[in-house]
C-alpha positions in Angstrom: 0.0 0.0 0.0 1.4 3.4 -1.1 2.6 6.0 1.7 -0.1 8.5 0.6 -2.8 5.9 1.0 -1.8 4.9 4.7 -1.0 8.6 5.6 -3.5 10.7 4.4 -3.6 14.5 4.8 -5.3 15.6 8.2 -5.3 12.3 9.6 -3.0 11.2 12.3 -0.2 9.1 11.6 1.2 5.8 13.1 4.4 7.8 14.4 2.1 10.0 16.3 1.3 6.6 18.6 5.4 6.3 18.4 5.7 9.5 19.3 3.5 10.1 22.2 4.9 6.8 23.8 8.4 8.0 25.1 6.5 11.1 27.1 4.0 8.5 28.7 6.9 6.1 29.5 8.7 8.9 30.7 5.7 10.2 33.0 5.2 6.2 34.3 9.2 6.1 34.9 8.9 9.3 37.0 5.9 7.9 39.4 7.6 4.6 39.8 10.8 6.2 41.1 8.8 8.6 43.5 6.8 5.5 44.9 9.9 3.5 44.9 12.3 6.2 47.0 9.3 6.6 49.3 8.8 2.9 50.2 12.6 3.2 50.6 12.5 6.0 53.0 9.7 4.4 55.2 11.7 1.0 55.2 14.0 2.6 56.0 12.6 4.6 59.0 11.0 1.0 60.3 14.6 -0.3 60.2 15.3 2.0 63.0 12.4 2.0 65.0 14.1 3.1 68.3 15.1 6.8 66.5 12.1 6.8 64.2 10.0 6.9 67.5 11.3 9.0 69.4 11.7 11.9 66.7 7.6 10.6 66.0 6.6 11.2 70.2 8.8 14.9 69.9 7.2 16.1 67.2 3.4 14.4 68.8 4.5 16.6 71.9 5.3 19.7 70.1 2.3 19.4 68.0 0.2 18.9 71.0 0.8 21.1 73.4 -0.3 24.0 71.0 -3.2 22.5 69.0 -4.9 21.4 73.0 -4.5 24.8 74.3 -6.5 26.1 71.1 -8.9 23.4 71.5 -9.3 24.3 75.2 -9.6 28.2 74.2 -12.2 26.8 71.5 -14.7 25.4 74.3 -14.2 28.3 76.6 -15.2 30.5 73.8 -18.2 28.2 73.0 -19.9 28.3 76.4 -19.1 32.1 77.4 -20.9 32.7 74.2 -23.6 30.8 75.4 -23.6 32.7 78.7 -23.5 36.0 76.7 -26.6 35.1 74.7 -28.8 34.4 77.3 -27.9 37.3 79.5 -31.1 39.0 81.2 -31.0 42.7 82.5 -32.7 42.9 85.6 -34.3 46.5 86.5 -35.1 47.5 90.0 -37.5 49.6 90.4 -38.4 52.7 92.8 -39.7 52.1 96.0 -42.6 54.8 95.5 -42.9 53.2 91.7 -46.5 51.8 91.9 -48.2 48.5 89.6 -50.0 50.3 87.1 -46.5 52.8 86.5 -44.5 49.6 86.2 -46.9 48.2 83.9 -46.3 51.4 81.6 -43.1 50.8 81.4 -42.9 47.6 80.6 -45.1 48.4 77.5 -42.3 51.0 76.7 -39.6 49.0 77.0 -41.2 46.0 75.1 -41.7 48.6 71.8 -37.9 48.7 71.8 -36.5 46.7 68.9 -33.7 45.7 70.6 -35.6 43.7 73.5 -37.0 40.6 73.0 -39.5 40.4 76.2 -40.1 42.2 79.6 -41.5 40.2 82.3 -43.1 42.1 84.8 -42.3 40.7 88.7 -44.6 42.7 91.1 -43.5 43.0 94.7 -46.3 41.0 96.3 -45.5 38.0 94.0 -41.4 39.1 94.6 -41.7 37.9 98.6 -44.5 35.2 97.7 -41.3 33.6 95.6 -38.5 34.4 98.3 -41.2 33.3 101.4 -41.6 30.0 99.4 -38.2 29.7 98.7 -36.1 30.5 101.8 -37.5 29.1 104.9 -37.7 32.4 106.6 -41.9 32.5 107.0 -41.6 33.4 110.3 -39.2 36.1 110.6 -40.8 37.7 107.2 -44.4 37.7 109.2 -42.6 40.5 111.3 -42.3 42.7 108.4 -44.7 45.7 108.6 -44.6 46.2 104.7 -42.9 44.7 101.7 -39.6 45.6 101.2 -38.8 44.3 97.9 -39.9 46.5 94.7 -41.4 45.8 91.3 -38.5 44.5 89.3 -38.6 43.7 85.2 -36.5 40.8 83.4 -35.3 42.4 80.3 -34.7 39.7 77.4 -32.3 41.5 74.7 -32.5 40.3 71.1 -30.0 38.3 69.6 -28.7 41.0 67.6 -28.4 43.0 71.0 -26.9 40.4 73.7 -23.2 41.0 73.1 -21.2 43.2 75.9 -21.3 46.4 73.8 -25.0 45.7 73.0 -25.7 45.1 77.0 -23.7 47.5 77.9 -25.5 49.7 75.8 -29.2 49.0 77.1 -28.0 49.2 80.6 -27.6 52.8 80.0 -30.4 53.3 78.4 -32.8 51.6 81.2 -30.7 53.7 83.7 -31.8 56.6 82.5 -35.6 55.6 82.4 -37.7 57.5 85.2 -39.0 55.4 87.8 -35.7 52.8 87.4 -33.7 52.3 90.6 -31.0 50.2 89.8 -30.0 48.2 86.8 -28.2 44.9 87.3 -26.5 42.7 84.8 -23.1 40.9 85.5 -21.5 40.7 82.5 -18.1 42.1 84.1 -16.4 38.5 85.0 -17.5 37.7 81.3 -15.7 40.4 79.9 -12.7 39.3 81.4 -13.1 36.0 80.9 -13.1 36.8 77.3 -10.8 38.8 77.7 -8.0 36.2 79.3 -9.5 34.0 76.3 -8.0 36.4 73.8 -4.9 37.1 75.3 -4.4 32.9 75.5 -5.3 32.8 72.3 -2.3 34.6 71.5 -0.2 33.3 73.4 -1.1 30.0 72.3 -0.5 30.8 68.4 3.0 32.2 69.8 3.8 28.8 71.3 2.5 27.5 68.1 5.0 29.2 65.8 7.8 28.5 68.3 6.9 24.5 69.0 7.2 24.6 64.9 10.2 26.0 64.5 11.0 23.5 67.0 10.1 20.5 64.8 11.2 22.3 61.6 15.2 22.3 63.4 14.4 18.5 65.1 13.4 17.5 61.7 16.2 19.2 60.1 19.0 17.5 62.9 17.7 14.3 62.3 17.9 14.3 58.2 21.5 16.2 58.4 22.7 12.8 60.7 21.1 10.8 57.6 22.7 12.7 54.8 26.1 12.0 56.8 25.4 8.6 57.2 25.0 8.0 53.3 27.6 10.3 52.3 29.4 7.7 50.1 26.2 6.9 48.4 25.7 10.3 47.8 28.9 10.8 46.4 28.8 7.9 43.7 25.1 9.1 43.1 26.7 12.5 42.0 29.4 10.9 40.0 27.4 9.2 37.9 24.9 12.2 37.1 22.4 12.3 39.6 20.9 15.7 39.8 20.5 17.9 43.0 16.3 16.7 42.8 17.5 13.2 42.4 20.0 13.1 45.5 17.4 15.1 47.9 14.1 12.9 47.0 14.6 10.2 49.1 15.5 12.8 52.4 12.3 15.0 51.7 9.7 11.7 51.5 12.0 10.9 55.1 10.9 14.4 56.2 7.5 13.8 55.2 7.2 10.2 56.9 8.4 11.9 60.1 5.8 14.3 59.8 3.2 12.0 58.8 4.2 9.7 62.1 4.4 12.9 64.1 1.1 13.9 63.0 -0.8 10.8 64.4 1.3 11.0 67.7 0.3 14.2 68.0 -3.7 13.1 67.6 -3.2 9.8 69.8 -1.8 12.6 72.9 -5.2 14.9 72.7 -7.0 11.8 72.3 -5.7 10.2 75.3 -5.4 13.6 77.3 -9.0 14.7 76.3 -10.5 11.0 77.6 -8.5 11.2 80.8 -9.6 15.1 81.8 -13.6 14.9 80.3 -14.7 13.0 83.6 -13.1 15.6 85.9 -14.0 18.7 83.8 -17.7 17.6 82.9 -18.2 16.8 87.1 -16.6 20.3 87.9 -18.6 22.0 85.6 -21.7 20.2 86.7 -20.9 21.6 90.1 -21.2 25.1 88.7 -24.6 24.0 86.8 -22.4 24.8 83.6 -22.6 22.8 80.2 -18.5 23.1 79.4 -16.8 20.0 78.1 -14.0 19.6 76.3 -13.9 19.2 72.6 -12.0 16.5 70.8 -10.5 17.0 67.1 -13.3 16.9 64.1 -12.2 14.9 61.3 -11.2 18.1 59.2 -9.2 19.6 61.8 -7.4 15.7 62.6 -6.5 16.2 58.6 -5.4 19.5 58.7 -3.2 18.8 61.9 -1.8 15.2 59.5 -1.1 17.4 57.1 0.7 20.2 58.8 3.1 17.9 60.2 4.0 16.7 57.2 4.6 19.7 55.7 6.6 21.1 58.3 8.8 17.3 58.5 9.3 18.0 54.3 10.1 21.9 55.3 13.1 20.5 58.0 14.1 18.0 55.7 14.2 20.5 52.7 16.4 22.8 54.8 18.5 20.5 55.8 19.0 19.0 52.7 19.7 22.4 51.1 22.6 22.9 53.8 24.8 19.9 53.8 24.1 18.7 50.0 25.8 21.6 48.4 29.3 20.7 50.5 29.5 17.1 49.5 31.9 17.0 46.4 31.9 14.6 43.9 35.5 15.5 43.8 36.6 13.7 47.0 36.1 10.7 45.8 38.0 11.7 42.4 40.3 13.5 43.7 41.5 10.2 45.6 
């Protein structure tokens, strides 16, 4: 069959199947080698288990310590903004304040769009309540006249019952005629959120430094490996091997550290978080408070994984960096 008859214009060739072969080879070649150096580098890491585990618990302790204290910070936030939300302003009212002026301004205040509800406590029904509720009939029988005055239970709404918001009705109902005393105690909240924040810094802080911490461990231990392999290095560099070549096998070591590291680190909260629930939930039980701690989601238990593992390749890439540019092929030609 002619040449023009098996090639015709605009239609692909049989060379074009030759041609595209080599690239797909080439691509296949290049995956093989990077699965091959990292089932090296994790044989290799489970040939020393002694070293492989204790640079795993380090980095699991470094990782830790940081990534609890946020998750600790995390449920202290969660219930203070539960305490926040259902704050209640309480208004004291006047002594000389009588029903049917109480009752006017509780229709006031409830035409506020920032208040959810006003619930009106009279005083008769005020020392009904406390009679009922603190034993003292008997000494309360001696009273000539009610001491206690008409009081309202402010609800805010939920775009209103934040500090600023609270703090901005209390001023409000203070300057109300006919209102006594306002009393919400939002103060220890404040605080409280405000120690929250300043942890929170301090626990990114300790963060950056505990990773800097494994970037350098990370970094130590893959400088001892490069030493140890040295001559392999070497020959690998007299024969051609490129600087990507030489420093595959360290960086999947790096990331193998990281990736062991990573679970340590997840095991420790795990283990810590199981052993300090029964303690925390009966304290705060005690207090009539909901706080528990919470445990890693499964996003957050990847993201940790993966951190780790990036920061094992970062040390490894450092380190690699460093020490691979002053071995010299010429050493071993040279003698």
């Amino acid at each position: 069959m002619p040449v023009a008859e098996r090639n015709k214009p605009g239609e692909p060739g049989r060379g074009a199947n030759v041609a595209g072969s080599p690239l797909k080879d080439q691509a296949h070649s290049y995956f093989a080698h990077h699965r091959r150096v990292a089932r090296d580098s994790a044989r290799r890491l489970w040939q020393q288990p002694v070293s492989s585990v204790m640079t795993w618990l380090v980095m699991g302790i470094a990782l830790a310590l940081p990534v609890g204290l946020l998750l600790l910070l995390t449920s202290l936030q969660g219930v203070s903004a539960g305490w926040e939300s259902s704050a209640r302003i309480t208004l004291y009212l006047s002594d000389d304040t009588t029903l049917e002026r109480a009752g006017k301004i509780q229709a006031e205040l409830s035409s506020d769009s920032r208040i959810e509800s006003v619930t009106l406590i009279d005083r008769d029904r005020a020392l009904a309540e406390f009679r009922a509720s603190s034993g003292l009939q008997d000494a309360l029988d001696y009273l000539e006249e009610n001491p206690l005055p008409h009081t309202l239970l402010v609800t805010p709404q939920d775009s209103a019952r934040t500090a600023q918001g609270v703090e901005t009705l209390v001023q409000y109902f203070g300057a109300q005629e006919g209102v006594d005393r306002v009393q919400v105690d939002l103060g220890w909240l404040q605080r409280l959120n405000a120690m929250a924040d300043l942890l929170a810094r301090a626990a990114w802080v300790l963060a950056l430094l505990l990773a800097a911490a494994v970037v350098l461990v990370i970094g130590n231990t893959i400088r001892l490996a490069i030493e140890s392999r040295r001559d392999e290095i070497l020959v690998a560099k007299l024969v051609g091997g490129t600087d990507a070549f030489v420093r595959r096998p360290f960086l999947y070591t790096g990331a193998w550290y990281g990736l062991g590291g990573g679970i340590a680190a997840w095991l420790m909260l795990q283990v810590a978080i199981w052993w300090l629930s029964g303690p925390v939930e009966r304290l705060a039980s005690l207090y009539r408070s909901q706080f528990s701690l919470q445990g890693l989601g499964f996003d957050a238990i990847v993201t940790l994984i993966i951190a780790a593992m990036l920061l094992g390749w970062l040390g490894a890439w450092l380190a690699v960096k460093r020490h691979l540019d002053d071995i010299d092929p010429g050493e071993i030609a040279g003698g």
